[in-house]
MIVEXTOR-774038 format. One record per residue (C-alpha): residue number from 0; residue in one letter; chain; x, y, z. Coordinates in Angstrom, 1 decimal. Each point is the difference from the previous one (the first is absolute). Layout:
BEGIN
+-----+----+----+--------+--------+--------+
:   i : aa : ch :     px :     py :     pz :
+-----+----+----+--------+--------+--------+
: NUM :  A :  A :      X :      Y :      Z :
...
+-----+----+----+--------+--------+--------+
This chain:
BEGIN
+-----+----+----+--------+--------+--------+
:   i : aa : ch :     px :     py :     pz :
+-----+----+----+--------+--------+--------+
:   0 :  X :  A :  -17.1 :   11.0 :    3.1 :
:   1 :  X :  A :   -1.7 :    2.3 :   -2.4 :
:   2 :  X :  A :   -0.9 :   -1.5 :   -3.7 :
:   3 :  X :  A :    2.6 :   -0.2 :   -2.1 :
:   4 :  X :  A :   -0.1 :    3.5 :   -2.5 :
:   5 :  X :  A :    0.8 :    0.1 :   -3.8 :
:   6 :  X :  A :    3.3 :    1.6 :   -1.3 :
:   7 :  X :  A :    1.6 :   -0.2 :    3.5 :
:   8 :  X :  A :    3.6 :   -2.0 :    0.7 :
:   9 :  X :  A :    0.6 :   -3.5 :    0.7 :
:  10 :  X :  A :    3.1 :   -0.9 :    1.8 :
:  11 :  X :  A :    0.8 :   -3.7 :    0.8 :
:  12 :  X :  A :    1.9 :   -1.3 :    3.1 :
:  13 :  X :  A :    1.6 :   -2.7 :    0.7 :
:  14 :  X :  A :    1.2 :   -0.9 :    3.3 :
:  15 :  X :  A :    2.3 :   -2.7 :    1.7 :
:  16 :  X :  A :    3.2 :   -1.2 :    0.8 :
:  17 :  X :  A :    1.4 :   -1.3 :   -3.2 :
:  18 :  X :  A :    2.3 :   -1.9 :    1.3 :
:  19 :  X :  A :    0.7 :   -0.7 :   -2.4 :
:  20 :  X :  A :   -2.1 :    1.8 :   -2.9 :
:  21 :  X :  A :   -1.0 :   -2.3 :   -2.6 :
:  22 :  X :  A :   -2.0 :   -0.3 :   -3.2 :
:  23 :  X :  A :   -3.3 :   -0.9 :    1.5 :
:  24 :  X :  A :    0.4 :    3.5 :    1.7 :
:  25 :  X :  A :    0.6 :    1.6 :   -3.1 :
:  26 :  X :  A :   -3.1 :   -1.8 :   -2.0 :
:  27 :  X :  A :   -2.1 :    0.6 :    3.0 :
:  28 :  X :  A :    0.7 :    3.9 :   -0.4 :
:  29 :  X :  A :   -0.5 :   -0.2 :   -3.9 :
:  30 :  X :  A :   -3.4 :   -2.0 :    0.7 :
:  31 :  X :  A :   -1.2 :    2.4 :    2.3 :
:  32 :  X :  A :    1.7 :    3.5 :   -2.3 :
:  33 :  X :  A :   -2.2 :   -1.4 :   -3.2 :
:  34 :  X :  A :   -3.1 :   -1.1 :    1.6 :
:  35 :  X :  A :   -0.4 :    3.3 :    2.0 :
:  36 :  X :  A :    1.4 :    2.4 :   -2.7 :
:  37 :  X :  A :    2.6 :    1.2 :    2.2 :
:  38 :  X :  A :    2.2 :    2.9 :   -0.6 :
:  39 :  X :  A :    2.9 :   -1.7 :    2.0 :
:  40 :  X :  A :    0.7 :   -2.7 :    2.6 :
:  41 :  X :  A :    2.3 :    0.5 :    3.1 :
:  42 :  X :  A :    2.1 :   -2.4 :    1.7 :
:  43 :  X :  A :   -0.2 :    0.5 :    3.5 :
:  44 :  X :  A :    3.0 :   -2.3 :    1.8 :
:  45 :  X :  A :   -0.8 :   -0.7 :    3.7 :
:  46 :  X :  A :    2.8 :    1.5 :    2.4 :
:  47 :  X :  A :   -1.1 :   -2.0 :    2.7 :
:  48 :  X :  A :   -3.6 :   -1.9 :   -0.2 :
:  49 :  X :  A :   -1.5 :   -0.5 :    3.1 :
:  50 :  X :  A :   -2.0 :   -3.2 :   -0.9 :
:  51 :  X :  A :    3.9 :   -2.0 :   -0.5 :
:  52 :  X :  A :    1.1 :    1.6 :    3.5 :
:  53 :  X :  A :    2.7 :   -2.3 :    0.9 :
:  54 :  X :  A :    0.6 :   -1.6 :   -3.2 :
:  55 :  X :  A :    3.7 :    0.3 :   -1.9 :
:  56 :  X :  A :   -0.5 :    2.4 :   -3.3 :
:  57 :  X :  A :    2.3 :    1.3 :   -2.1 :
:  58 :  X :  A :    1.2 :    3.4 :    0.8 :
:  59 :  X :  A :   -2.6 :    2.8 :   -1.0 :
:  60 :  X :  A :    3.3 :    1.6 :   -2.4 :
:  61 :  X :  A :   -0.1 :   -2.8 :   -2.3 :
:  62 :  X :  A :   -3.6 :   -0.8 :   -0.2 :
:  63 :  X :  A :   -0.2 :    3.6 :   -0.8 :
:  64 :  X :  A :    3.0 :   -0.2 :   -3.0 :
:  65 :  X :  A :   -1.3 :   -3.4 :   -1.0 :
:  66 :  X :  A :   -3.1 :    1.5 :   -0.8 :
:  67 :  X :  A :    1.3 :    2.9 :   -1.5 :
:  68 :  X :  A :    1.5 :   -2.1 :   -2.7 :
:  69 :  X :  A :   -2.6 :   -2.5 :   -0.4 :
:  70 :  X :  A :   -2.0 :    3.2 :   -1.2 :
:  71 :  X :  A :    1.8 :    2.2 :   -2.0 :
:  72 :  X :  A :   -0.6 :   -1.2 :   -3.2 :
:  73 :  X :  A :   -3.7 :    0.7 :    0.3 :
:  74 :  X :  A :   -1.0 :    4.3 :    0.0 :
:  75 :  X :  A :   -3.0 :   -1.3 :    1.0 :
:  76 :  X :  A :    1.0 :   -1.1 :    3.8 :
:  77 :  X :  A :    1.8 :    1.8 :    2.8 :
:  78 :  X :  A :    1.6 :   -1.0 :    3.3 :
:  79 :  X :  A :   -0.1 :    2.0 :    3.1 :
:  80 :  X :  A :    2.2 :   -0.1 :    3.0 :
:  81 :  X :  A :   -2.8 :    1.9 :    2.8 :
:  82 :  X :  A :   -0.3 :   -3.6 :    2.1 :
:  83 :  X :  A :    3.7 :   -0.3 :   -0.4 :
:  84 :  X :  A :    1.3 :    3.3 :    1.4 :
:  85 :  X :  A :   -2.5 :   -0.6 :    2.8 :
:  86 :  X :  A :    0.7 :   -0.9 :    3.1 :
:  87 :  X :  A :   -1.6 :   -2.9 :    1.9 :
:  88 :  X :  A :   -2.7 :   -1.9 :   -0.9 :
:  89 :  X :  A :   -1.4 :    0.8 :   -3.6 :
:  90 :  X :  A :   -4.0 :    0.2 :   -0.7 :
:  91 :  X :  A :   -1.7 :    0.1 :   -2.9 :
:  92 :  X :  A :   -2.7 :    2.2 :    1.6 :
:  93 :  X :  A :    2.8 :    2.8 :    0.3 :
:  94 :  X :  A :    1.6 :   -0.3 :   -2.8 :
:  95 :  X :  A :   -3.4 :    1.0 :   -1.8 :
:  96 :  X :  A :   -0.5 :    2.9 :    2.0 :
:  97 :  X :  A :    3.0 :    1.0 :   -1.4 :
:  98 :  X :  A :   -0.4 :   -0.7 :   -3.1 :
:  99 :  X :  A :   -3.4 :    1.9 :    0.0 :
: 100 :  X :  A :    1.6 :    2.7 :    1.1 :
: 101 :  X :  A :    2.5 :    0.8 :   -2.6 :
: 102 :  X :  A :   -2.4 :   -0.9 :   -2.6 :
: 103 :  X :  A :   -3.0 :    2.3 :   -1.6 :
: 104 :  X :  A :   -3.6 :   -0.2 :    1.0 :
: 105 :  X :  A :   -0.6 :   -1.7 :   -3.0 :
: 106 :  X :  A :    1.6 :   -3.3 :    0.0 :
: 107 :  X :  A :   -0.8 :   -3.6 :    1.0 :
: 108 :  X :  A :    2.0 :   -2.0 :    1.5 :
: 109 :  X :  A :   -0.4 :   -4.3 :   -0.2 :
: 110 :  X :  A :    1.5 :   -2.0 :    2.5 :
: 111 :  X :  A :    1.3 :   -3.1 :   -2.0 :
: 112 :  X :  A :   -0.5 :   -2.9 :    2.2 :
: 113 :  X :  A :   -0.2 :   -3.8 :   -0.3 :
: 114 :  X :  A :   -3.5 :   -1.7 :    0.8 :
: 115 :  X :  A :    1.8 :   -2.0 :    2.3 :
: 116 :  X :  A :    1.5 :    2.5 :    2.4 :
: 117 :  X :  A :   -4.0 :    1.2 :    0.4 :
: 118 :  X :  A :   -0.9 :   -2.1 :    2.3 :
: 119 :  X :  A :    2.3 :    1.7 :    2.9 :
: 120 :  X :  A :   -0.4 :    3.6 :   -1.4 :
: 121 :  X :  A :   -2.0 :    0.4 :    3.3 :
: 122 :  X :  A :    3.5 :   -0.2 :    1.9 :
: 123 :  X :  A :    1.3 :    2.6 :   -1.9 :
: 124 :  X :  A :    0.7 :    3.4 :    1.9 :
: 125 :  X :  A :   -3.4 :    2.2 :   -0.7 :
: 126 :  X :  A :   -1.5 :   -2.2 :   -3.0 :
: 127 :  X :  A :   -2.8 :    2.0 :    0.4 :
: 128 :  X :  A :    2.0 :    3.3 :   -0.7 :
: 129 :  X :  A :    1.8 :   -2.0 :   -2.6 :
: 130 :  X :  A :   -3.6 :   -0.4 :   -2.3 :
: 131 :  X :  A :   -0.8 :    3.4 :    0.3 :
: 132 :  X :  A :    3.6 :    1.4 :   -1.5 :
: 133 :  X :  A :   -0.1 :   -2.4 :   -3.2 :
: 134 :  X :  A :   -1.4 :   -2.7 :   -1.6 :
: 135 :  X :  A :    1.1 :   -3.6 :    0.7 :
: 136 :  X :  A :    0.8 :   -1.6 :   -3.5 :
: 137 :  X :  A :   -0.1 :   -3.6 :    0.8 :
: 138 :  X :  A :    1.6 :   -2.5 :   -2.5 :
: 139 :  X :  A :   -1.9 :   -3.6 :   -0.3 :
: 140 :  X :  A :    1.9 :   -2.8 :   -0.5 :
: 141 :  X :  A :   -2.3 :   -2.0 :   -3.3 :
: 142 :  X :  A :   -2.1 :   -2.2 :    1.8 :
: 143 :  X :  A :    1.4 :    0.5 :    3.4 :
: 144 :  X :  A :   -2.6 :    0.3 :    2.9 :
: 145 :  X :  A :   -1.8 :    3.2 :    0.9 :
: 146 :  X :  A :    0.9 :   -0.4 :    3.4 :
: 147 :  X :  A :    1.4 :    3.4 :    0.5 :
: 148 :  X :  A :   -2.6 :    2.4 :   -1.4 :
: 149 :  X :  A :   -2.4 :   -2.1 :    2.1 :
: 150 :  X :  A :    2.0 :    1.2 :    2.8 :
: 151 :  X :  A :    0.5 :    3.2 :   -0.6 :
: 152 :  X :  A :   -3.9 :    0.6 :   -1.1 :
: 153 :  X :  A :   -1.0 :   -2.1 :    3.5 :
: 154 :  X :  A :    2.7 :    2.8 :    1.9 :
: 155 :  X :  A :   -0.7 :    3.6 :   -2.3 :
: 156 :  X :  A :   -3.4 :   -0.9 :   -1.7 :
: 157 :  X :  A :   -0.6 :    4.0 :   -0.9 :
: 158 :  X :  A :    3.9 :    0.3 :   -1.3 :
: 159 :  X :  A :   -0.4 :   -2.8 :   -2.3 :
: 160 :  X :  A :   -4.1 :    1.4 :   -0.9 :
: 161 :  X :  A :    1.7 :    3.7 :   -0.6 :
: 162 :  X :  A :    2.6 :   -1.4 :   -2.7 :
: 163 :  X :  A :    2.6 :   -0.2 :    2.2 :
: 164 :  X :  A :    1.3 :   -3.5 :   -1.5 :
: 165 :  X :  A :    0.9 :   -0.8 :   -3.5 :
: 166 :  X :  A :    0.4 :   -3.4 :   -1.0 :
: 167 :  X :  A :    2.8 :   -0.9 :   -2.6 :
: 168 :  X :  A :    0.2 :   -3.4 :   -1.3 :
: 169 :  X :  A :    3.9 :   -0.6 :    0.2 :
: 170 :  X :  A :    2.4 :   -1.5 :   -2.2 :
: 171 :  X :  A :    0.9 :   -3.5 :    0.0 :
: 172 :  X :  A :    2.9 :   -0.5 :    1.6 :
: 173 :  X :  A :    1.4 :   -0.4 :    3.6 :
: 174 :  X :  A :    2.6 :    0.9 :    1.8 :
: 175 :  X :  A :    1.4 :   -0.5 :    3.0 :
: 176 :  X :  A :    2.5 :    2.3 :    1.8 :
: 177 :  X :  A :    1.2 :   -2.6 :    2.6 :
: 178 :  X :  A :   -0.1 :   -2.5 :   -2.2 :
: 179 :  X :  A :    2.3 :    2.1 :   -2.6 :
: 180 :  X :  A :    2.3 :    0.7 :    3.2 :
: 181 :  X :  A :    0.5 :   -4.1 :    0.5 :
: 182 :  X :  A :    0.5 :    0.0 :   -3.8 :
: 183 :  X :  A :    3.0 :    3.1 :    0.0 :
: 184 :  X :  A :    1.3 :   -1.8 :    3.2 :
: 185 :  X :  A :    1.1 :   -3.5 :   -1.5 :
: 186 :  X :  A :    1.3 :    1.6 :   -3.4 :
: 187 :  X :  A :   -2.8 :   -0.9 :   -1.8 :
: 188 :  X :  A :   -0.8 :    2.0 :   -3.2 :
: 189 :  X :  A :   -3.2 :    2.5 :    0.1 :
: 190 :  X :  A :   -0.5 :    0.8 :   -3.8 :
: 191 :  X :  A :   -3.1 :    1.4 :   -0.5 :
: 192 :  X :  A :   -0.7 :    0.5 :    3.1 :
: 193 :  X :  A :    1.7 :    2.9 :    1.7 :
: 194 :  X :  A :    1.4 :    2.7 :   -2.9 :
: 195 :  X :  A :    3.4 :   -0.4 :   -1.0 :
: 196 :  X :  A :    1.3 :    3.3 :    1.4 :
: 197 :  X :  A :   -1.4 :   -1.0 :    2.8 :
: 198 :  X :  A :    1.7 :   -3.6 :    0.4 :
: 199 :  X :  A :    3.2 :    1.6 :   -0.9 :
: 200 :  X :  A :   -0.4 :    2.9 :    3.1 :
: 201 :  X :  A :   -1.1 :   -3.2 :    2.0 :
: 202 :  X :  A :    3.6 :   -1.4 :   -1.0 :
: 203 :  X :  A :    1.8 :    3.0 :    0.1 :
: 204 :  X :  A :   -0.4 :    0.4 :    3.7 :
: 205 :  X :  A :   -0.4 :   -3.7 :    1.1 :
: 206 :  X :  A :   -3.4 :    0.1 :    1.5 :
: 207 :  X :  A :   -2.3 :   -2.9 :    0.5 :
: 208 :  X :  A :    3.2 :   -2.2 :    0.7 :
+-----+----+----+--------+--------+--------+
């Protein structure tokens, strides 16, 4: 990917299933907005992720409205629906090409990822592709292990030398969405953990029960 220029956009996105959305997503996003200088983030719900092929998720409509309102208090991120209103199996490699399409010349786009979804970004559909249409902006866990960027230097040694990977040292906090799921599924409160608008959509419509 070509060097980064001055004066040209920055658009985050953030990917996933949210399943449900919760506030590690949204710190993540805010980590990743600050550190870069980004003029916006995008929250990209999955319609149907191809890596959790025969797992149960929630349907794509409420991801998609849970995220929606998990958001909307902040002008500085956005949600859209692309992987949702697509049919089949959703990947991230066309979603870009989308994005870059509808976009000027003159923006960047950064992939917000985990460091520890790195380590099988070689399984992704056309990662290769994927490097060349944005940057990855990779959030480190404080004193986790390096395992990932190891990786994915060892696999795309002249992405990563071109400045195709930004490093981010994340926030500390972790979430977990299937461990949230176990939580909402025995009554158990989530306070601080998944927004309030959220948990009340979440009881609204009886899901995770």
């Amino acid at each position: 990917m070509p060097a980064e220029e001055p004066h040209r956009r920055r658009i985050g996105i953030l990917g996933g299933t949210f399943d449900p959305p919760h506030l590690g997503h949204l710190l993540i996003a805010e980590t990743a907005r600050v550190a870069l200088d980004l003029e916006s983030v995008m929250f990209v719900p999955a319609g149907e992720p191809w890596l959790k092929s025969g797992q149960r998720i929630t349907p794509a409509e409420h991801r998609l409205k849970m995220v929606q309102l998990a958001v909307a208090d902040n002008c500085d991120f956005c949600v859209s629906d692309r992987e949702v209103r697509r049919s089949g199996a959703t990947y991230t490699v066309d979603t870009l090409r989308e994005l870059r399409c509808g976009l000027p010349p003159d923006t960047d786009l950064y992939f917000i990822v985990g460091s520890d979804v790195l380590e099988q970004f070689h399984r992704w559909k056309e990662p290769e592709a994927i490097l060349d249409l944005c940057r990855l902006a990779v959030i480190e866990r404080p004193g986790g292990p390096a395992e990932g960027i190891n990786a994915l230097t060892g696999r795309f040694p002249e992405a990563v030398a071109s400045g195709a990977v930004v490093s981010i040292a994340g926030p500390r906090v972790d979430f977990s969405a299937s461990e949230l799921r176990r939580v909402l599924a025995a009554g158990q409160s989530t306070r601080y953990q998944i927004p309030d608008v959220v948990a009340a959509y979440i009881l609204e419509h009886g899901l995770y029960v």
